[in-house]
LUMDO-842648 format. One record per residue (C-alpha): residue in one letter; z, y, x. Coordinates in nm, 2 decimals, padded with zeros to 4 digits. Example, Ala and Ser with C-alpha at 12.3 -4.5 7.8 and 13.67 -1.06 7.14 Angstrom:
REM residues 2
   type       c3       c2       c1
      A    00.78   -00.45    01.23
      S    00.71   -00.11    01.37
//
This chain:
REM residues 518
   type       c3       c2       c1
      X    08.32    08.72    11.81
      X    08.00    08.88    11.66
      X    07.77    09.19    11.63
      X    07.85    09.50    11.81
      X    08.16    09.30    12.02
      X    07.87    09.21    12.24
      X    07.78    09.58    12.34
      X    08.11    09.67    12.45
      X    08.29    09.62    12.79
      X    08.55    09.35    12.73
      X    08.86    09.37    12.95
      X    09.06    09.01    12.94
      X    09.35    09.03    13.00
      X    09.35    08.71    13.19
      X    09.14    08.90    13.44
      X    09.46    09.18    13.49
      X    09.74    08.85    13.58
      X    09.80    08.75    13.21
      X    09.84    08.36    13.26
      X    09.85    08.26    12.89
      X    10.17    08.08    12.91
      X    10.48    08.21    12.70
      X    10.72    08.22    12.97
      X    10.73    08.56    13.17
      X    10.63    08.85    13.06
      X    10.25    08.97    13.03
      X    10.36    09.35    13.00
      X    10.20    09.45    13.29
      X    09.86    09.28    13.22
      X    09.80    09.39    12.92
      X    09.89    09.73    13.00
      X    09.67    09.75    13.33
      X    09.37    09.63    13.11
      X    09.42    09.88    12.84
      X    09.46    10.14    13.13
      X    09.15    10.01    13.28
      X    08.99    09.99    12.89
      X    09.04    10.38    12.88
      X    08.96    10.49    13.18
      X    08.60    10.32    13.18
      X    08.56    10.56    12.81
      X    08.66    10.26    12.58
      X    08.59    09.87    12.49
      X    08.79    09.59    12.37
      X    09.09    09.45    12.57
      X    09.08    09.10    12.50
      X    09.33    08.84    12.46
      X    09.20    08.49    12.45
      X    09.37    08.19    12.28
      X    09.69    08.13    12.46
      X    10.10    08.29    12.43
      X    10.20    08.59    12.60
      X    10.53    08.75    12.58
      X    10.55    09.14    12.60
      X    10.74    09.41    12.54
      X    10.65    09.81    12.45
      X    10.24    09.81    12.51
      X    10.12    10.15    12.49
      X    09.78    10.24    12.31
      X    09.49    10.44    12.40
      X    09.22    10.61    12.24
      X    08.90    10.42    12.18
      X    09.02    10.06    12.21
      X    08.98    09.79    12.05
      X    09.28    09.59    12.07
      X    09.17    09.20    12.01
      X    09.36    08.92    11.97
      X    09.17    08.58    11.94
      X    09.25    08.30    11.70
      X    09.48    08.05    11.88
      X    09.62    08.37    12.07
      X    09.99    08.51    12.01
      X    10.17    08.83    12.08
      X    10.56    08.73    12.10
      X    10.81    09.04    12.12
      X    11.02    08.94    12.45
      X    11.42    08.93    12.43
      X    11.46    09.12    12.67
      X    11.56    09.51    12.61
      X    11.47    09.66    12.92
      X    11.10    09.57    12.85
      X    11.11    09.85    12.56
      X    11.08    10.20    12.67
      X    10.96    10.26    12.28
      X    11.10    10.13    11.97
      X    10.83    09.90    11.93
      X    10.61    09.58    12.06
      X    10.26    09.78    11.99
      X    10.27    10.15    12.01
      X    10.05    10.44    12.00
      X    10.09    10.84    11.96
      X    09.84    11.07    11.88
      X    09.55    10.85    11.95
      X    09.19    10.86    11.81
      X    08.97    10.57    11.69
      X    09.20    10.25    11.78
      X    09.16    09.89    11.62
      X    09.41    09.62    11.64
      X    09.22    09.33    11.53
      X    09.18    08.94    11.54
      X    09.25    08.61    11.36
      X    09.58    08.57    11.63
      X    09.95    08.63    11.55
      X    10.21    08.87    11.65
      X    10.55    08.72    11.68
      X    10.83    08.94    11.70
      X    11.05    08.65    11.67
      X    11.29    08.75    11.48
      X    11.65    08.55    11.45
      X    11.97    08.63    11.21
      X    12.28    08.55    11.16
      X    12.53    08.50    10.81
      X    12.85    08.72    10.86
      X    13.11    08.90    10.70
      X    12.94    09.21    10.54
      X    13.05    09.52    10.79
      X    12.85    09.80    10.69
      X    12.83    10.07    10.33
      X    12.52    10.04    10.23
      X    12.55    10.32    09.87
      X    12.28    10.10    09.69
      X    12.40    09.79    09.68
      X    12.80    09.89    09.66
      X    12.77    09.84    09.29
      X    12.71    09.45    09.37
      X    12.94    09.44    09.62
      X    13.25    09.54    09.43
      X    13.15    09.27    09.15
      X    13.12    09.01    09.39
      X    13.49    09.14    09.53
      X    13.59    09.10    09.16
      X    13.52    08.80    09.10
      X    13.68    08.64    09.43
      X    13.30    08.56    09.58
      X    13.27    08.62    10.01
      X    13.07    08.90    10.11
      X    12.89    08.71    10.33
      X    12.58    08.81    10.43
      X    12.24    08.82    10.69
      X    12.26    09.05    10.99
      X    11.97    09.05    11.32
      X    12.12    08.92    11.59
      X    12.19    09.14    11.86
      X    11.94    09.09    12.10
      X    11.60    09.22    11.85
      X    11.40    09.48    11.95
      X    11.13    09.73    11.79
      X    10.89    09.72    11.49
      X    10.59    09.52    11.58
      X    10.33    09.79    11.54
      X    10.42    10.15    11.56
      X    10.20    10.43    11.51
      X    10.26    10.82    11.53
      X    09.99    11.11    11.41
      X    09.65    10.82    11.49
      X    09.34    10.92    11.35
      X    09.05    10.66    11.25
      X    09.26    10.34    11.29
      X    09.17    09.97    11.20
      X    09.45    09.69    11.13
      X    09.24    09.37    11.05
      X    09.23    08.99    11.02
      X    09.63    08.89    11.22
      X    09.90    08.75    11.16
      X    10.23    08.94    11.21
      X    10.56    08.76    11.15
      X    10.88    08.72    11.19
      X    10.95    09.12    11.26
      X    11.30    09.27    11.38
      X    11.24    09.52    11.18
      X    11.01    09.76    10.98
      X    10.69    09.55    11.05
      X    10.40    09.81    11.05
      X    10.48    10.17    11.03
      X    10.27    10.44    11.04
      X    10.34    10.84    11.05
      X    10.12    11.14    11.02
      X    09.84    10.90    11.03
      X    09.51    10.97    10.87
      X    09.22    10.76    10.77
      X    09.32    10.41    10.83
      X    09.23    10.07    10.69
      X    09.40    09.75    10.65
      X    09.27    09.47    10.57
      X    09.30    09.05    10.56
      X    09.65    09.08    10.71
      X    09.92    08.79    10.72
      X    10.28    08.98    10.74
      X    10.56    08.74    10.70
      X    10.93    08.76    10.78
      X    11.24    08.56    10.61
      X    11.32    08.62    10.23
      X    11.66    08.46    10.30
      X    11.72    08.65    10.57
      X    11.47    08.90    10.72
      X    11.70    09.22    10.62
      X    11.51    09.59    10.72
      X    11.20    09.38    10.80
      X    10.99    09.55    10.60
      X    10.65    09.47    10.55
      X    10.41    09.80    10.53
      X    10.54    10.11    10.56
      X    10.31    10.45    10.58
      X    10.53    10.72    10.64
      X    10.35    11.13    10.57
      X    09.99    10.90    10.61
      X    09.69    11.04    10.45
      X    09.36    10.85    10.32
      X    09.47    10.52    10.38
      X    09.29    10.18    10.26
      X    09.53    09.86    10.21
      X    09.30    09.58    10.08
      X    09.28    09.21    10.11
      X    09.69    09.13    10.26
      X    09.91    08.85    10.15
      X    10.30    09.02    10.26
      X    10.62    08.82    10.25
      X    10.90    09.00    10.34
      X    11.32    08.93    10.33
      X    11.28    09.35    10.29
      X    11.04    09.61    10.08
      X    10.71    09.45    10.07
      X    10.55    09.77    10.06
      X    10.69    10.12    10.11
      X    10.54    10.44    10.12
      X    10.73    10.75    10.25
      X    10.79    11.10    10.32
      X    11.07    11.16    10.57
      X    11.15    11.29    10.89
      X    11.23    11.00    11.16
      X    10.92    11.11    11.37
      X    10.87    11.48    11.27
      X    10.86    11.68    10.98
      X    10.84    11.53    10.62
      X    10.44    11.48    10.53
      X    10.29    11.41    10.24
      X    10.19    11.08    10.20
      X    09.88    11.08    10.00
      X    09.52    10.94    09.90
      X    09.61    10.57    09.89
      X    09.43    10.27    09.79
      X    09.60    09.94    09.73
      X    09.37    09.65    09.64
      X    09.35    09.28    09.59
      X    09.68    09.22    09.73
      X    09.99    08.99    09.72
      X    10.34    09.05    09.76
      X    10.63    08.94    09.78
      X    11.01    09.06    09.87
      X    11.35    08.98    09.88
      X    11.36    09.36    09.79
      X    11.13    09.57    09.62
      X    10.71    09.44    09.58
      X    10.60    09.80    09.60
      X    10.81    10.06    09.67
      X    10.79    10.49    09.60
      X    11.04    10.52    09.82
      X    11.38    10.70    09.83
      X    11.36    10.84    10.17
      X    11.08    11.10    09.99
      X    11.10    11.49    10.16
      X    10.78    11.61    10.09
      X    10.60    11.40    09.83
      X    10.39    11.11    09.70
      X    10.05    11.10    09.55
      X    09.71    11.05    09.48
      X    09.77    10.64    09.51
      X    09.61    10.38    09.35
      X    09.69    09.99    09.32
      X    09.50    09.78    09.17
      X    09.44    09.39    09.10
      X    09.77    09.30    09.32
      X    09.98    09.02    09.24
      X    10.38    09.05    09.25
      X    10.52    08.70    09.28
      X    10.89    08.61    09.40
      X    11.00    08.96    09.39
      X    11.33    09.11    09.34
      X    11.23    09.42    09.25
      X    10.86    09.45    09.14
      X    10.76    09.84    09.14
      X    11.03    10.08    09.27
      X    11.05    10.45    09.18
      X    11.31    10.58    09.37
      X    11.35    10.96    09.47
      X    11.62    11.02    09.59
      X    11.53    11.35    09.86
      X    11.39    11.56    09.67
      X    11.04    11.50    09.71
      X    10.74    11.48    09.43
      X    10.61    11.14    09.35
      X    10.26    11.22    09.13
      X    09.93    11.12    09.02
      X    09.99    10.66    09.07
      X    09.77    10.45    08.85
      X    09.89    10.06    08.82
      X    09.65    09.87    08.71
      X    09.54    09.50    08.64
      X    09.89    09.35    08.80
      X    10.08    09.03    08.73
      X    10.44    09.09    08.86
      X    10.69    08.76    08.85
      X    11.07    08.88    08.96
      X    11.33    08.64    09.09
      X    11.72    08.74    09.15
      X    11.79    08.73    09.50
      X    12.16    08.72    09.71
      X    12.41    09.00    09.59
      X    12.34    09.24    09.95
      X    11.99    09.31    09.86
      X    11.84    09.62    09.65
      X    11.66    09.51    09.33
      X    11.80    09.34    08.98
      X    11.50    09.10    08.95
      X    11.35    09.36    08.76
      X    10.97    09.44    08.66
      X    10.98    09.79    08.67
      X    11.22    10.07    08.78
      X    11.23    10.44    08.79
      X    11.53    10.65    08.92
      X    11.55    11.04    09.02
      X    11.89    11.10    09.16
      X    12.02    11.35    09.41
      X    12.12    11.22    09.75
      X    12.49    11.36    09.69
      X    12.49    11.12    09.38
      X    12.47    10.77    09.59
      X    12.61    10.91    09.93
      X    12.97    10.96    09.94
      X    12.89    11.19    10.27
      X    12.69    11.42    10.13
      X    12.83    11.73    09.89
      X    12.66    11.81    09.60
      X    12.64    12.19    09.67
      X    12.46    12.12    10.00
      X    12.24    11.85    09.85
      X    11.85    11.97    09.79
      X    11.75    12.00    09.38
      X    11.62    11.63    09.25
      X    11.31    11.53    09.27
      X    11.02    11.47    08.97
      X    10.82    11.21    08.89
      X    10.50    11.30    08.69
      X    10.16    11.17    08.57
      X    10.20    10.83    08.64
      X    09.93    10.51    08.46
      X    10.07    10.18    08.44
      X    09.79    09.93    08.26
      X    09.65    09.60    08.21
      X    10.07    09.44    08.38
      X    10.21    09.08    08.28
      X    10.53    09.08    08.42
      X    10.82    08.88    08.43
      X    11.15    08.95    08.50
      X    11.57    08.82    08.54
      X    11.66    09.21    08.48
      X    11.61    09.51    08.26
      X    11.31    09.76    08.36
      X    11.52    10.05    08.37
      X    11.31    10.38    08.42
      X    11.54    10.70    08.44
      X    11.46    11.05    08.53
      X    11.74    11.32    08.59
      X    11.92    11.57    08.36
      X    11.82    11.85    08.53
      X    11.41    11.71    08.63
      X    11.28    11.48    08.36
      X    10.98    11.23    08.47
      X    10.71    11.35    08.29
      X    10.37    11.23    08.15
      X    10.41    10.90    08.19
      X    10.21    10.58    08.01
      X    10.22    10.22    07.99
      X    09.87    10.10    07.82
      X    09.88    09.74    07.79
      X    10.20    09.55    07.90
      X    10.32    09.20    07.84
      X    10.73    09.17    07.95
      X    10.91    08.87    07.94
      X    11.26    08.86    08.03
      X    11.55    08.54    08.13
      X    11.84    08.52    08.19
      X    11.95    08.41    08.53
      X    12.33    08.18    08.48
      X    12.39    08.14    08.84
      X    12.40    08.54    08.91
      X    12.73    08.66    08.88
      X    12.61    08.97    08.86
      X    12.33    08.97    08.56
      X    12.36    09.30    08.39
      X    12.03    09.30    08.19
      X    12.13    09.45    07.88
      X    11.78    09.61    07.71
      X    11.41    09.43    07.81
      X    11.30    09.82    07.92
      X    11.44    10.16    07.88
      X    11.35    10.52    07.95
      X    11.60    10.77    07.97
      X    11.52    11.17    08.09
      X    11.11    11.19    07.97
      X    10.87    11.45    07.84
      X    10.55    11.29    07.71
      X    10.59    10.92    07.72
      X    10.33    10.67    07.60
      X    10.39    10.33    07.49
      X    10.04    10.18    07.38
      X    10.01    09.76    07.30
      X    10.29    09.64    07.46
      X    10.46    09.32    07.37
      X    10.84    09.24    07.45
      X    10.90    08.84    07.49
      X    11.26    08.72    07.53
      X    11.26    08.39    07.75
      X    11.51    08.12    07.78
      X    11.78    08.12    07.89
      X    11.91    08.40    07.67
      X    12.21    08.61    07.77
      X    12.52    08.72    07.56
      X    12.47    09.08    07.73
      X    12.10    09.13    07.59
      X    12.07    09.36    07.30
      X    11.73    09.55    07.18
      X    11.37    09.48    07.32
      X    11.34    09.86    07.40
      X    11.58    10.17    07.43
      X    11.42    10.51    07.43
      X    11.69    10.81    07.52
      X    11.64    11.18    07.59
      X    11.29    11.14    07.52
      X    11.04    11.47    07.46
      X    10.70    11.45    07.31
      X    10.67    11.05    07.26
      X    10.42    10.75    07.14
      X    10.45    10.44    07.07
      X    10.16    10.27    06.94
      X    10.08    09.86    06.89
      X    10.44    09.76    07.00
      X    10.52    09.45    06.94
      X    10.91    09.35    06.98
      X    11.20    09.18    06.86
      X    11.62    09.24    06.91
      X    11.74    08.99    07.16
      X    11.92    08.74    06.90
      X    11.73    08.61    06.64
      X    11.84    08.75    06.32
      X    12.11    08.93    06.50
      X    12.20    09.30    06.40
      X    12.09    09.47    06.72
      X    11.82    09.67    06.64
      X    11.46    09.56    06.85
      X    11.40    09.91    06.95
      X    11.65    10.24    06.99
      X    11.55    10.59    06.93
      X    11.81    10.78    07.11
      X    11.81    11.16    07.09
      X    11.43    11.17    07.09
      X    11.22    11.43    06.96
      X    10.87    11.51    06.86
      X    10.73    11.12    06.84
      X    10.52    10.88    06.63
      X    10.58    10.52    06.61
      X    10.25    10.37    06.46
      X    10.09    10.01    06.44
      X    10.36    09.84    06.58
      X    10.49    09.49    06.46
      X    10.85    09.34    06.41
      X    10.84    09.02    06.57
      X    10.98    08.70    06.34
      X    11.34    08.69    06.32
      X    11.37    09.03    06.40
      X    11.68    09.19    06.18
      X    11.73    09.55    06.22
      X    11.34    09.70    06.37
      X    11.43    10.10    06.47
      X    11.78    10.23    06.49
      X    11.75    10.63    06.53
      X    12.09    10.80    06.66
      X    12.14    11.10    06.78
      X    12.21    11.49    06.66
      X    11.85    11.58    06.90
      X    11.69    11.32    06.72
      X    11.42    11.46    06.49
      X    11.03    11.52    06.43
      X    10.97    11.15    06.43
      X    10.66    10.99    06.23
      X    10.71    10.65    06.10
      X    10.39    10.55    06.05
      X    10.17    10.23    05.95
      X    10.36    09.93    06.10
      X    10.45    09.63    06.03
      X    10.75    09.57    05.92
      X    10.73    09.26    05.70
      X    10.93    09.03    05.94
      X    11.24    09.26    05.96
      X    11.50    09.27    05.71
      X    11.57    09.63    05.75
      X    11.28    09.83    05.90
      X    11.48    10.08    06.02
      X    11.82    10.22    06.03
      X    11.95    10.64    06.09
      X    12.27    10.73    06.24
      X    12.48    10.99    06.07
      X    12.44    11.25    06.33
      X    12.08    11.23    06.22
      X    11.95    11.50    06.00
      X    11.81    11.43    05.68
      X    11.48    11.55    05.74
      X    11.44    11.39    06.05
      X    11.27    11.07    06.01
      X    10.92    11.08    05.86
      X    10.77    10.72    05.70
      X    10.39    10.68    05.57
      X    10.23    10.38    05.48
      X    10.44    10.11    05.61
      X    10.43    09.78    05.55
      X    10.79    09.58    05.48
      X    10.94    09.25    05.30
      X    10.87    09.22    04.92
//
């Protein structure tokens, strides 16, 4: 321990009956020497290297909470040492720090049973595994887990650096109504296997938060921001930075997240790396909420296909607006809120890989809008041992107003897929651009078109290339379909640069200064 450590009382907790062995519980010494901590105006409560088992420890204001390299934090299994829902908790506290090179254990254990819950999200998956005679066997907690491992409530000015925190029962750090905190160098690790509703980061209503520096494996969402109403009333959660991360998940990388009241925005990520992921960046607004104003940028997202009971397709990208009422069978759609919009939303500078389409819907009645994708390399494979791979296109946007597309190239990996059809399928699409894409049909030679204009008005397609082997380039369907400018591409490795429904009027399709086969 350096620098201004020195100036501050320390209170060890070894000092307040904390022996440093694992068996018994240290509750009551850590707890005395925060109490004592506070009481003198603030300091550091120390834990030295050694293993001390707790339950619920309750914060102050003005502590620094320090835990030493060599030192760890285990969650006890024992419930009547939790009077909160959580190993580490605080409420409306000012100026805390929970810091350290040491680990917080909640040791979490599971156990692989028949599935006995509904979950709406993954029902889908469930029915194809009944169809095709596979058991619904799945991970569960065993009974006798308790509490997130850090759990904060409406802090102000509050420091999460330098530990280790594994092996959560559930969410592992969550946050709401906090403002102005920073993350950094964190380890949070639970099962991929396993580890379901261990979350890794979540920030629920949180304001002017800094995430920089963390490596996260998680079994569930890596990342999650939210804006719901567990702890109080749906906040916005807002002014975000994300940087120099890695993630991984057994569900979603980064996740906007369903449970979304109030809104979304103001967040930035940046220079992150995706890796193992089954979903890489979730969209998902389900509440009604707003998600606005995200900028992606500089990413490198790899997707795997994990078992059939978690959320997530191994897919790159995904964007979905629904209304509660349409994925809960308990809720009726005339006491459901409106949907919720996603706008103004930068996604640049991505390599991503993937096992499953990118799907990226809005909703009939709120289309996303002003959305762009500057700069995207996609590569998609097929994955034989799923039973339930249902890529069909490599990306697709349905329900848009003002969509760019600018230099992105479409890659189809091996193994292929009988499903797959066209690089890129554009439906319902308002005010669009497509500029230096560079793309092939699935099947070489085959008669599915690379890329589907469906019902989409008021576009350009310029500057984009068909890849060799490509058949059929643009297939336009659609009576909506219309105002579209063909315009300078490349079209000399297709046999047919592009095709037109007859629902399509006549005056629909414009094409200038293309280049085709001879």
């Amino acid at each position: 321990m350096a620098g201004s450590v020195y100036s501050q009382k320390i209170f060890n907790v070894k000092d307040y009956g904390a022996t440093g062995n694992k068996e018994g519980s240290a509750r009551a010494s850590i707890q005395k020497a925060i109490d004592a901590c506070a009481a003198n105006g603030g300091g550091m409560v120390y834990l030295p290297p050694g293993q001390y088992s707790s339950g619920t420890i309750h914060l102050k204001s003005n502590i620094r909470f320090y835990i030493e390299a060599g030192a760890t934090l285990y969650s006890i299994k024992d419930s009547s040492a939790f009077d909160k829902d959580a190993l580490i908790y605080g409420d409306s506290l000012q100026n805390i720090s929970i810091e350290g090179k040491g680990t917080i254990d909640g040791q979490a254990r599971y156990e692989w049973r028949v599935n006995d819950i509904e979950d709406d999200l993954i029902r889908a998956n469930k029915d194809m595994m009944v169809s095709l005679g596979k058991p619904l066997m799945r991970s569960f907690p065993k009974r006798n887990q308790y509490g997130h491992l850090l759990l904060l409530l409406r802090c102000k000015d509050v420091r999460i650096t330098g530990l280790s925190f594994i092996d959560s029962p559930s969410w592992t750090i969550n946050l709401y109504a906090c403002e102005r905190i920073v993350m950094d160098g964190l380890y949070v690790h639970s099962d991929t296997k396993y580890g379901v509703w261990a979350d890794g980061i979540d920030p629920d209503g949180c304001k002017d938060l800094r995430i920089s520096n963390c490596t996260v494996e998680t079994g569930d969402d890596a990342l999650v921001f939210w804006s719901y109403n567990i702890y109080g009333p749906a906040l916005p959660c807002e002014n975000i930075t994300v940087t120099n991360c890695r993630f991984t998940s057994a569900s979603s990388g980064i996740k906007f997240c369903d449970g979304n009241m109030s809104g979304i925005r103001n967040v930035t990520i940046d220079n992150c790396v995706i890796k193992g992921a089954n979903r890489g960046i979730a969209f998902m607004d389900f509440d009604g909420g707003e998600i606005s104003d995200i900028v992606l940028s500089n990413l490198t997202i790899d997707c795997i296909r994990y078992d059939w009971f978690w959320w997530g397709d191994g897919d790159p990208l995904h964007f979905n607006v629904k209304r509660r009422s349409q994925i809960s069978k308990g809720i009726k759609p005339e006491a459901d809120k409106p949907a919720g919009k996603i706008q103004r939303v930068l996604i640049s500078n991505v390599i991503a890989r993937g096992k499953g389409s990118s799907i990226c819907n809005g909703h009939p009645d709120t289309w996303m809008e002003d959305i762009t994708v500057n700069n995207l390399k996609l590569y998609i494979a097929h994955d034989p041992q799923a039973p339930f791979d249902k890529a069909v296109h490599a990306l697709e946007f349905k329900q848009v107003k003002n969509l760019k597309l600018k230099n992105v190239d479409i890659f189809w990996d091996s193994p292929e897929s009988p499903k797959w059809e066209s690089a890129l399928y554009l439906e319902d699409i308002d005010g669009l651009e497509v500029d230096d894409l560079t793309a092939r049909q699935a099947k070489t030679g085959a008669n599915t078109p690379a890329v589907v204009f469906s019902q989409v008005e008021n576009a350009v397609i310029r500057n984009s290339t068909a890849q060799a082997g490509t058949g059929t380039f643009l297939n336009f369907i659609g009576d909506k379909t219309k105002n579209i400018l063909v315009y300078s591409n490349n079209f000399t490795n297709a046999k047919i640069p592009f095709t037109k429904a007859t629902n399509v009027g006549s005056g629909a399709i414009r094409s200038e200064m293309n280049f085709t086969q001879k």
